[in-house]
N, C-alpha and C positions, 0 to 999 in steps of 0.2 A: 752680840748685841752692843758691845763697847761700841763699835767702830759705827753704827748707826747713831747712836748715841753722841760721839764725836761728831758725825757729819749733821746734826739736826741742831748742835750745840753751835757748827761754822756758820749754819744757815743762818741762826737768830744773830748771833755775832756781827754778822754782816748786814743785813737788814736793821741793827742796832747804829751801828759805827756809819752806815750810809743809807740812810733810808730811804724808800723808793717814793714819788709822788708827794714829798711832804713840802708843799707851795699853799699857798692859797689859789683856788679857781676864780677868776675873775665871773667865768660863767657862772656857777653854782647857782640852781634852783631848789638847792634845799640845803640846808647849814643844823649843823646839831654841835652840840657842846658838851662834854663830859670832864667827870669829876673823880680824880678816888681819893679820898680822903686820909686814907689810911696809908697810901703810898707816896701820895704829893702829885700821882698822875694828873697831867690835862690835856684834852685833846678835843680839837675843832676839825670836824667831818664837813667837808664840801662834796657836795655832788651835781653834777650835770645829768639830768634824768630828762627822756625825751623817750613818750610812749613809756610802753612798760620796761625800757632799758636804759642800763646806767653808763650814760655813753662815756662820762668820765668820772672822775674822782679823785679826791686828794686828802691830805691830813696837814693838821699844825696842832706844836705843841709838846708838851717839853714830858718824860716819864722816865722811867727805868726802863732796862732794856726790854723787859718784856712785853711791859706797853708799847713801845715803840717800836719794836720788830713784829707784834701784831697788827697794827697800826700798816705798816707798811707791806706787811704780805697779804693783807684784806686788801687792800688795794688793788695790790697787783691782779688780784686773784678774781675782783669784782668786776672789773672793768672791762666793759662790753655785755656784760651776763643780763637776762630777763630778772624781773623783779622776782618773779616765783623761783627762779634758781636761786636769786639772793636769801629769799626766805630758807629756801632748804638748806642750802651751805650752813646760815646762822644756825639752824639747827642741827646739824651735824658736829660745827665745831663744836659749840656748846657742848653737845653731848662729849665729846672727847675729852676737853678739859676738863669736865665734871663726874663722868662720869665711869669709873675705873675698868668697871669690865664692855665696856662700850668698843668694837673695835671701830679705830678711823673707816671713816667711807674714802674710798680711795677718790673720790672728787675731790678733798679738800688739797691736794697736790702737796705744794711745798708748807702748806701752813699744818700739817705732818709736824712738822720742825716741833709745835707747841704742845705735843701730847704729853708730853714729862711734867707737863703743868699742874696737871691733876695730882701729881705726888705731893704736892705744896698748896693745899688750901687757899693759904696768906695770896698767893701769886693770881690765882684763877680769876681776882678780880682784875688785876695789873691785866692779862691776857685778855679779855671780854669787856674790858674797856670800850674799847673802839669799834664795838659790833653792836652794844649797848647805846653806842651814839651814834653811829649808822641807823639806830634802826627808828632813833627819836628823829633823826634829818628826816627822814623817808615818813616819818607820822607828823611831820613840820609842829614837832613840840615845842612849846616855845620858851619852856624852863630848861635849864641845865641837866644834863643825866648823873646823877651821882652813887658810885657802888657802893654806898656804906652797908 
């Protein structure tokens, strides 16, 4: 299990150190802003939504790695997907991060990487940041989402 363990720890690492999609979208029809208070996270979700799909998507915004290697593997992970796939992945991860004896659904692919999150309470919030504020874009909230 170490050695999984190690490759899920390269994955965040890299998604940390180089994050995918983290631009502003010029396009964006739907914008959501998030908050953790507890960790200093901030992040700004951009989405290109056309029909019920997310044709593109991006991030800004500055966290610990774990927000921001979330951050960037939702990305990767969301783009192209139906809104109703979006909904079920959020609650897939969700459950994963939270919930211990939950096994991953093998859809969430590489965001796999974040299940060790659930050993760390404190972090869960760092982690579901950015799905938290996906999910305020997508309901065009117009307050801030904050994990306190």
């Amino acid at each position: 299990m170490s050695g999984l363990r190690e490759l899920y720890q390269e994955v965040i690492f890299d998604h940390y150190k180089t994050p995918r999609n983290h631009h502003a979208l010029a396009q964006a029809n739907h914008v959501g802003r998030g908050h953790n208070p507890l960790c200093g996270d901030q992040v700004t979700v951009y989405l290109q939504v056309e029909g019920d799909v997310i044709k593109d998507l991006s991030f800004e915004g500055t966290g610990c790695a774990i927000s921001t290697a979330s951050a960037s593997l939702m990305t990767d992970a969301l783009k192209g997907k139906k809104l109703a796939e979006v909904e079920r992945l959020f609650d897939a991860f969700h459950a994963m991060v939270t919930d211990g004896d939950a096994e991953p659904d093998p859809a969430l692919g590489k965001l796999e990487a974040l299940a060790g999150v659930r050993e760390f309470p404190a972090r869960v919030k760092c982690a579901t940041l950015a799905w938290h504020t996906l999910q305020a874009a997508l309901k065009e909230g117009k307050l801030p989402v904050s994990t306190k």
